[in-house]
C-alpha positions in Angstrom: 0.0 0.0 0.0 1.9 2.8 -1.3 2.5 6.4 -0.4 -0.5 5.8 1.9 -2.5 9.0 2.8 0.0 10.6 0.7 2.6 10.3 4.2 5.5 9.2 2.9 7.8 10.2 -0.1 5.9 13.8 -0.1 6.6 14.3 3.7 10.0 13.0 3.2 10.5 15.2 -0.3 9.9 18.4 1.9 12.5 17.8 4.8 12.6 20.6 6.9 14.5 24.1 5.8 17.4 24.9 7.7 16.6 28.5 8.5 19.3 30.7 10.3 18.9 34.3 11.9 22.3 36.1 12.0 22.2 39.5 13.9 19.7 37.9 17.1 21.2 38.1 20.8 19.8 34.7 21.3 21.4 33.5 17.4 23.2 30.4 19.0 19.9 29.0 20.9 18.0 30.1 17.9 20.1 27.7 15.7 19.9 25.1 18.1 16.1 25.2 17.5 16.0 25.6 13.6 19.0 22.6 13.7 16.6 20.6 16.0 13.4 21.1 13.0 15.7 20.3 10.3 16.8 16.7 12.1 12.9 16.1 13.3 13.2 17.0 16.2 10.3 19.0 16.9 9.8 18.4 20.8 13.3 19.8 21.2 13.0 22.8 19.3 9.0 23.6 21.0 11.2 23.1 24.2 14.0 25.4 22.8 11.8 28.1 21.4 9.9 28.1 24.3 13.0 28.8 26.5 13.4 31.6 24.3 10.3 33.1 24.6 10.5 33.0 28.7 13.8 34.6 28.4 12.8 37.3 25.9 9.2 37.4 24.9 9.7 39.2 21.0 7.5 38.7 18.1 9.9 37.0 16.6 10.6 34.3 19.0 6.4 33.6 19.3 7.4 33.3 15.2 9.7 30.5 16.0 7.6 28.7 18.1 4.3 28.7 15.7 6.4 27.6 13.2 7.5 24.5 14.2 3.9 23.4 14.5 3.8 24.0 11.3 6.3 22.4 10.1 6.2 19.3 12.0 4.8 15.8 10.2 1.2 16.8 10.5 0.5 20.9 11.3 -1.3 21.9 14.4 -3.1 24.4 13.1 -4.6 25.5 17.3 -1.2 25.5 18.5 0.8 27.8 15.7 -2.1 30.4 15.3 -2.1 30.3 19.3 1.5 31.5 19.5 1.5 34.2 16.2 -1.3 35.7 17.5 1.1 36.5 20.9 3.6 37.7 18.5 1.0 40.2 16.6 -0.1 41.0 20.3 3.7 41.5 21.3 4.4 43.8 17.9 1.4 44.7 15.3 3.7 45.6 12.8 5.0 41.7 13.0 5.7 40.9 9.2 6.8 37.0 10.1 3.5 36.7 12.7 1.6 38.0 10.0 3.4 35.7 7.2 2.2 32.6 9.9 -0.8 33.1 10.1 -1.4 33.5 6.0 0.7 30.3 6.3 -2.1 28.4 8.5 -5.1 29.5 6.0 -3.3 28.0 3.0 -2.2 24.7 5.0 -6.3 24.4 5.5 -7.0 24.8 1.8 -7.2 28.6 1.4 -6.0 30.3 -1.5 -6.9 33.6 -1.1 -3.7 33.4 1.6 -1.7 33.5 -1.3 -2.5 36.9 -2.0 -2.3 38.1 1.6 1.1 36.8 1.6 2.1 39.0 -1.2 0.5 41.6 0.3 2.6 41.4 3.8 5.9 41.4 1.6 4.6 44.8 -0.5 3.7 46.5 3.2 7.5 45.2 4.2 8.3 47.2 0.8 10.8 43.7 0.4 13.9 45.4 2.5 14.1 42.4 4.9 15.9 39.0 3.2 14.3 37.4 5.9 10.9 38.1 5.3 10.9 37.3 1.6 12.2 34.0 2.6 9.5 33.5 5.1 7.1 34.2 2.6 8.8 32.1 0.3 8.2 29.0 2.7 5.2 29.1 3.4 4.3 29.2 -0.2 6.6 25.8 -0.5 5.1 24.5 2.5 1.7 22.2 1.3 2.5 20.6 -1.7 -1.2 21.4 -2.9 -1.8 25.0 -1.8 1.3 26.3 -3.2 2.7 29.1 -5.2 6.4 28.4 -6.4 6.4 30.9 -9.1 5.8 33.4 -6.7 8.1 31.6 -4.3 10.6 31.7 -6.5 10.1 35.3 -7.3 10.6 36.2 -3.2 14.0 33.6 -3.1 15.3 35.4 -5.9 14.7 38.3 -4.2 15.8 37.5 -0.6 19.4 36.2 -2.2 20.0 38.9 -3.8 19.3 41.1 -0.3 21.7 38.5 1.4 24.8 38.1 -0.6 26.6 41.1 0.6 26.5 39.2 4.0 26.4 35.5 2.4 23.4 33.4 1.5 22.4 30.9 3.9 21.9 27.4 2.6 18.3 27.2 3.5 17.6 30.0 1.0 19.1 27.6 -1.8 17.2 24.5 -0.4 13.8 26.5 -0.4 14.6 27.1 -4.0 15.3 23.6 -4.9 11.6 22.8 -3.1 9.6 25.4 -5.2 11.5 23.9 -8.4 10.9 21.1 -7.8 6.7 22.2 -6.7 7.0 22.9 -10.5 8.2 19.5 -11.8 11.7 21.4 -13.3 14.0 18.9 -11.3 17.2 20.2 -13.1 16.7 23.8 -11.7 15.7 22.3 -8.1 18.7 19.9 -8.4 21.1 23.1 -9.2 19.5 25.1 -5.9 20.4 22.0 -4.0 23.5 22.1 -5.4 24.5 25.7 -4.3 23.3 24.7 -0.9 25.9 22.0 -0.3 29.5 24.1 0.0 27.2 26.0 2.4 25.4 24.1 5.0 26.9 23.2 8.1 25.3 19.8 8.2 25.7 18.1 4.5 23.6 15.6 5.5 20.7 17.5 5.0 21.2 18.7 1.2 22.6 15.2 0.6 18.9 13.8 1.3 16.9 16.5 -0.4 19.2 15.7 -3.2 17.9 11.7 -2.7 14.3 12.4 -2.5 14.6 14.3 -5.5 16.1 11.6 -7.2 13.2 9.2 -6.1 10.1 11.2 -7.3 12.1 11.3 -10.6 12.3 7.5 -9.7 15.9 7.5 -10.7 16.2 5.0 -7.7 20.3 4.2 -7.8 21.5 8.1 -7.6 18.5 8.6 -4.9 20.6 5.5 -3.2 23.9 7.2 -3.4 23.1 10.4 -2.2 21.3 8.7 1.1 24.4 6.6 1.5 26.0 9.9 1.0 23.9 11.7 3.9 24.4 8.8 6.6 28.0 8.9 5.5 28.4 12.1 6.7 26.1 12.2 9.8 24.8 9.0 11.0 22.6 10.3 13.5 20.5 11.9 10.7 17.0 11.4 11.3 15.8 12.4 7.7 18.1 10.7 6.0 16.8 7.2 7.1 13.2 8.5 7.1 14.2 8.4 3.0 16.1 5.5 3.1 12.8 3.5 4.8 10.9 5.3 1.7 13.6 3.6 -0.4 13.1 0.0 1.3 9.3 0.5 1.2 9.4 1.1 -2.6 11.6 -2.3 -3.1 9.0 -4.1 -0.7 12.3 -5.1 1.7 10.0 -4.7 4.9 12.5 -6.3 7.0 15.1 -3.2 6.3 12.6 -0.5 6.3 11.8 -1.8 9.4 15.4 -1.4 10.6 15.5 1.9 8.8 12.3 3.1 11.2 14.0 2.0 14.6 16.8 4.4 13.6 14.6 7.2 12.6 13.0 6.8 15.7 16.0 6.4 17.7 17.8 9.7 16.3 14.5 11.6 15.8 12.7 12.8 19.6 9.5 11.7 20.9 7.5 14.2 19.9 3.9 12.7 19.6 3.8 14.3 15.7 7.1 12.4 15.1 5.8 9.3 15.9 2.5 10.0 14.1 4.9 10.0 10.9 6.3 6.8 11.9 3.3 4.6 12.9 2.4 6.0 9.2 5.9 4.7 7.7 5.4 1.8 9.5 1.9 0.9 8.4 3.2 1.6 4.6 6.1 -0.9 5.1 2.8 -3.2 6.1 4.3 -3.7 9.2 0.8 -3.4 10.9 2.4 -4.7 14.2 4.4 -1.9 14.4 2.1 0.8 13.4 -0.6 -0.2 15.7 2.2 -0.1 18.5 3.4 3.2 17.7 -0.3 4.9 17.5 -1.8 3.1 21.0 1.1 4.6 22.8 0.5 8.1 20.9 -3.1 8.3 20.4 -4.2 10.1 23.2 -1.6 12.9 23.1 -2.7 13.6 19.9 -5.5 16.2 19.4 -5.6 15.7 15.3 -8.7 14.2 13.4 -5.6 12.4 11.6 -5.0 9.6 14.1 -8.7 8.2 13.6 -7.7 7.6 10.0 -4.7 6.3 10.4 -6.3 3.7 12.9 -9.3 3.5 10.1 -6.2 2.2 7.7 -4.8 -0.3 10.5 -8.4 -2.0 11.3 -8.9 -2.3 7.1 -5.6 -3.9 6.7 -6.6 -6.3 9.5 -10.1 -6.7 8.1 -11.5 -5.4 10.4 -14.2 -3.5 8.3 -16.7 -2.4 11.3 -14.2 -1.1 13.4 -11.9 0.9 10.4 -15.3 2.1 9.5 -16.7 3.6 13.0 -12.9 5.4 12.5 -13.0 6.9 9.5 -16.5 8.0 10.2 -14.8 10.0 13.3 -12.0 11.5 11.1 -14.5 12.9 8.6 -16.7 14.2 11.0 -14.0 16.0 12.8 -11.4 16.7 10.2 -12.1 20.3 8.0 -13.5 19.3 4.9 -9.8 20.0 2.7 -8.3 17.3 4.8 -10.3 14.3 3.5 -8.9 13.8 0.5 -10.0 11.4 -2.8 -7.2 8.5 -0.9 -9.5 8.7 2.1 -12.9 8.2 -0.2 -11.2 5.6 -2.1 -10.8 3.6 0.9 -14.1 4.5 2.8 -15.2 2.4 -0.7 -13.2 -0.6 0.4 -14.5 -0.6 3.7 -17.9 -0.6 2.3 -17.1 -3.6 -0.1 -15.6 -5.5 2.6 -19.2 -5.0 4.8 -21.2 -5.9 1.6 -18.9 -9.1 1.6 -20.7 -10.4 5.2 -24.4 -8.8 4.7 -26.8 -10.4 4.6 -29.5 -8.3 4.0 -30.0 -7.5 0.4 -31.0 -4.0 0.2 -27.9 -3.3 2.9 -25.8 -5.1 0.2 -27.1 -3.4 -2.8 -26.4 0.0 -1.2 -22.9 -1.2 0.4 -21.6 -2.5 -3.0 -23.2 1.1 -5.0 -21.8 3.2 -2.5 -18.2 1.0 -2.7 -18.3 1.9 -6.3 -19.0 5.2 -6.0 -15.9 6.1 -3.8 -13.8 4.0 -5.1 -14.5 5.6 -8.4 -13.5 9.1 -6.5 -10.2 8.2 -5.5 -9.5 6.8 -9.5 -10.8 9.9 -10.9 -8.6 11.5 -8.7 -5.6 9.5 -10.6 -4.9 8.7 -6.9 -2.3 5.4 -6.5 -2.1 5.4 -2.4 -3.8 1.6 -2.9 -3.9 -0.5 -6.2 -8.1 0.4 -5.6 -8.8 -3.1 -8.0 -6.0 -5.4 -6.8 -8.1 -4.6 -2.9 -11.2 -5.0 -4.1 -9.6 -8.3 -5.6 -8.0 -9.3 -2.5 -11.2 -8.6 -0.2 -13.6 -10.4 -2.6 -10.9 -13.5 -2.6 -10.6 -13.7 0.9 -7.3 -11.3 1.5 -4.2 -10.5 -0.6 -0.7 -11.9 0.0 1.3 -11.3 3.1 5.1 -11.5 3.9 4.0 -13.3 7.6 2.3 -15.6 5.7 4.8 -16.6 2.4 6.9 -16.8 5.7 4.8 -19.6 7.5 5.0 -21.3 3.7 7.2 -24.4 3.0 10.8 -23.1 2.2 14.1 -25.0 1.9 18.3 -24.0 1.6 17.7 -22.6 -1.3 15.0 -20.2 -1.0 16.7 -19.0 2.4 19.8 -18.2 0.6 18.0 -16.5 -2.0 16.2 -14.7 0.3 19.7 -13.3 1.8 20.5 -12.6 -2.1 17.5 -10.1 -2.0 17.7 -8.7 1.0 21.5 -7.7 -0.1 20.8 -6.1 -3.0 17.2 -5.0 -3.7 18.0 -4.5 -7.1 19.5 -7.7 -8.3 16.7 -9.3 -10.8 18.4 -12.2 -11.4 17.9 -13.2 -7.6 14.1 -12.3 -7.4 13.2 -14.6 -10.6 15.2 -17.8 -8.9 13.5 -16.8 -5.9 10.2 -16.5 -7.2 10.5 -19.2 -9.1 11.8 -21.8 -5.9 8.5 -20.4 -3.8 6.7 -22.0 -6.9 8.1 -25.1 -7.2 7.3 -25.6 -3.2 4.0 -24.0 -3.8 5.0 -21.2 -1.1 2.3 -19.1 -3.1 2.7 -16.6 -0.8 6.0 -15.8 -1.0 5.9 -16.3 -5.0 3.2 -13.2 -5.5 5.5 -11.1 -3.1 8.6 -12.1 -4.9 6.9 -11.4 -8.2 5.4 -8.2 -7.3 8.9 -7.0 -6.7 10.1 -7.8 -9.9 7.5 -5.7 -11.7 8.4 -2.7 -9.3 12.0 -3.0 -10.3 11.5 -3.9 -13.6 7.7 -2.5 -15.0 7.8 -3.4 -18.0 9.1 -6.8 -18.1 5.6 -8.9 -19.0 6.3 -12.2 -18.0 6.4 -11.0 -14.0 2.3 -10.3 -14.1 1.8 -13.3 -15.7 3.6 -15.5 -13.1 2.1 -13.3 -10.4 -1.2 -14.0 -12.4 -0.3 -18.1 -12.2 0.4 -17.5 -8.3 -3.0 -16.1 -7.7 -4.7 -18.3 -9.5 -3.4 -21.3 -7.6 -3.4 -19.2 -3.8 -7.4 -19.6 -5.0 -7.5 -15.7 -5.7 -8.6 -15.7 -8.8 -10.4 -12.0 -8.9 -6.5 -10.6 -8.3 -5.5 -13.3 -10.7 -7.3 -11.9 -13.7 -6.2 -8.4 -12.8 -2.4 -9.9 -13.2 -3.4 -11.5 -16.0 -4.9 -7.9 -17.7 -1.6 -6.3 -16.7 0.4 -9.0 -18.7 -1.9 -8.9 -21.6 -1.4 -5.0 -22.0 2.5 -5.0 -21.2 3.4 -7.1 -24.0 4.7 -5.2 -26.6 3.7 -5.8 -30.5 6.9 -6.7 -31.0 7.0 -9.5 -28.7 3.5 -10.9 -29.5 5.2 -13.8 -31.6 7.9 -15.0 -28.8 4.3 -14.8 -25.8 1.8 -16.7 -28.1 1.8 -19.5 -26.0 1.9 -17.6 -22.2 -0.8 -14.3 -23.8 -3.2 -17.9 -25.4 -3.5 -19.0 -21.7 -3.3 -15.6 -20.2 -6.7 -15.0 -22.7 -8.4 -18.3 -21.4 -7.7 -17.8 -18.0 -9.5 -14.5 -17.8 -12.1 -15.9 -19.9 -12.5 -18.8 -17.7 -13.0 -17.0 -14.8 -15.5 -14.5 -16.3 -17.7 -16.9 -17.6 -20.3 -16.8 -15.3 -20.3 -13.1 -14.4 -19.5 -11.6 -17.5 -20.3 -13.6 -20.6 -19.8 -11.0 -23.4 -15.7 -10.6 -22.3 -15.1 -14.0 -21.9 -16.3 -14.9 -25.2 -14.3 -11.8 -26.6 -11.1 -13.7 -24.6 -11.5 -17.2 -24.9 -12.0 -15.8 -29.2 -8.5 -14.1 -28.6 -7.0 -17.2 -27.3 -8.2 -19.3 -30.1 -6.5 -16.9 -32.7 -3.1 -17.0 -31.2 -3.0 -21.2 -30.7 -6.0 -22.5 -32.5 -5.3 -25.9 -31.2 -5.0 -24.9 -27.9 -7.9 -27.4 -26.3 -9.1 -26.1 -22.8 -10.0 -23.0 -25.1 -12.1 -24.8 -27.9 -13.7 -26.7 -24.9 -14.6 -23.2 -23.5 -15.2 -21.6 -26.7 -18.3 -24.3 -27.2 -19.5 -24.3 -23.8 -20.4 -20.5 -23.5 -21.5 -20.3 -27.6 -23.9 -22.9 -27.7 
């Protein structure tokens, strides 16, 4: 279940901003704070900033303060309007207060914040670097209430104003995160690059640098510039918060596991910060985990969020009653901008795993029409948190494939040395097919559709891995994911290689057709026709053929 709730690789692409005050009596405590946000460490820096404050109570320290609840994993919203509005209070003229609390309307979904933005940086009449960069952030800071042009504009602006004294690296890595709002990755990748003979802490470009490299899904460079981060600072919170992202994206649960304990253990305990990682966790389908994480959290939490989260945790579990009384609560509570087409995509599936167990028919009828509907949402949406069909699949065949379970499957020497093979190197191909190829042959079925899977993330369009992943299905008895697999191999073979498949696309055609023949007659006779053309001889197909034409 990827990216889930959109938590991870878009949390993880927008790491914190160094940001650095010269001029301040308190500068040293000040960067102790801003170092403490830019490693995750958001308890430490309230704590810090809060210090501040009770030393010297200035607009500008209230700024601090708000700020971080901003920019923690999920905003609280109460919290930083609570301490900008005692910063306006402390000085009405406060540009930054004034920038926050713009900041908070556009993190909620409000646009017209934009344009009161601009307007605080005309009042300032731009002469403060600091305030153009302010402004610049918080028009980097939600990925879908953003304005980078006019982000950019103000960065441009505030280096400029700064290079008599020197431009801080945060101004450059602000840059690369409105270039790369605007999908120009070369321009982002060159702000990043600026930022690095800079920053104090290398680690911190060198994993902006990675997450770049992973939206672009150029997977080995994103690789080399974590390795790059942890080589330099090992007690880098973000940089394994990425490298987890990495792990999850290869399905190697067992190191993004490992990758999680050391977030954890060189992030704080901020109840935010472990929000984010029951979240990671749950993506890495490491439900244990999650659910861990969240009990120990939940209460300390005053977000909507954590109702969803636990929504997710009771579907994954199948629990459909329980993730449904949850995600009910998160709606009700949550401001209508924060349930997003993910969340109605899988208020669908909870509503097609109830229909599954009703019994009464008009409860049914209305649970499977209301499925559709939602689920329909989250696809308009072009929304890929969950593979919506392979769910629906899994829930109407009794479950989907589970790494506890391939490991409860037979096994022998050489699967577990295989399994090593993988778990050394993600990447190396060759491994996964012998490996998915010796769960078969023990009919570890399990393990074979997990092994497969991993082979079409690494390698997407390589055909024949949906068609084994297809055969796998088929013989775990789920045969509504099996003709999804099936579809996929159909529609990845390329013309060119129609000739060298005939035999593999023949029984990939039957197959489907087979198992639509009851429930959609017109598409298996279109299939088992398509079958019959490439291998006319091809027997279970003429058998089929005259069963559902006579």
């Amino acid at each position: 279940m990827k990216d889930i709730m959109n938590m991870n690789v878009k949390k993880i692409a927008f790491g914190a901003a160094v940001v650095f005050f010269a001029g301040f009596t308190s500068a040293q405590t000040l960067q102790d704070g801003i170092n403490s946000i830019d490693s995750d460490k958001f308890a430490q820096a309230k704590t810090n900033f809060t210090d501040m404050i009770t030393k010297e109570p200035t607009a500008e320290n209230y700024f601090y303060l708000g700020n971080t609840f901003l920019r923690q994993g999920e905003p609280d919203y109460a919290k930083a309007i609570e301490s900008f509005n005692k910063g306006v209070a402390a000085d009405g003229k406060s540009y930054l207060n004034k920038i926050g609390l713009a900041a908070v309307k556009l993190g909620k979904g409000d646009k017209s914040a934009i344009a009161e933005i601009q307007k605080v940086v005309t009042d300032s009449r731009e002469k403060d670097a600091e305030v153009l960069f302010r402004a610049a952030e918080a028009l980097t800071l939600f990925e879908k209430n953003s304005s980078p042009d006019l982000a950019i504009q103000f960065l441009t602006k505030a280096i400029e104003k700064a290079e008599k004294k020197g431009v801080p690296a945060h101004y450059y890595y602000t840059l690369g995160d409105a270039y790369r709002l605007k999908r120009m990755p070369g321009d982002a990748m060159s702000a990043y690059d600026k930022a690095l003979p800079l920053a104090k802490n290398k680690a911190s470009v060198y994993t902006r640098m990675a997450t770049l490299w992973m939206a672009a899904q150029q997977w080995q460079q994103a690789k080399q510039n974590i390795d790059k981060a942890i080589g330099v600072d090992a007690t880098y919170a973000p940089a394994y918060k990425a490298l987890a992202s990495y792990d999850i994206r290869y399905q190697q649960n067992a190191k993004a596991t490992q990758d999680l304990i050391n977030y954890t253990k060189y992030a704080d305990e901020d109840p935010y910060t472990q929000l984010e990682i029951a979240k990671l966790y749950f993506t890495n389908e490491d439900y244990t985990n999650s659910k861990t994480v969240l009990d120990k959290i939940f209460d300390k939490i005053e977000d909507p969020i954590k109702f969803k989260l636990r929504a997710y945790q009771s579907y994954a579990d199948g629990n459909y009653a329980e993730a449904k009384q949850n995600m009910d609560t998160f709606v009700s509570q949550a401001e209508k901008t924060r349930v997003l087409p993910a969340d109605q995509g899988l208020q669908g599936l909870i509503a097609a795993g109830l229909a599954k167990t009703e019994t009464d028919a008009a409860k049914k009828s209305a649970l499977t029409t209301e499925s559709q509907q939602k689920i329909a949402i989250a696809k308009a949406a072009k929304d890929e948190t969950m593979k919506w069909d392979l769910e629906l699949a899994n829930i109407a065949g009794g479950g989907g494939a589970s790494q506890a379970e391939a490991d409860k499957g037979p096994t022998n020497p050489t699967i577990e040395g295989l399994k090593k093979q993988v778990a050394a190197n993600a990447q190396d191909s060759d491994a996964l097919f012998k490996l998915a190829t010796a769960y078969q042959d023990v009919k570890n079925w399990n393990g074979a559709i997990l092994t497969w899977q991993k082979m079409s993330a690494l390698l997407p369009d390589w055909a024949p891995a949906y068609y084994s992943q297809g055969y796998s299905y088929q013989q775990a008895g789920n045969n509504e994911a099996a003709k999804i697999a099936y579809e996929k191999f159909i529609s990845t073979v390329k013309p060119a290689d129609q000739e060298a498949n005939k035999q593999t696309l023949a029984y990939a055609y039957f197959a489907v057709a087979y198992m639509n023949k009851d429930s959609d007659a017109a598409k298996a006779k279109d299939y088992v026709a398509k079958s019959l053309q490439l291998d006319p001889t091809y027997q279970d197909a003429v058998k089929l053929n005259a069963e559902i034409n006579k």
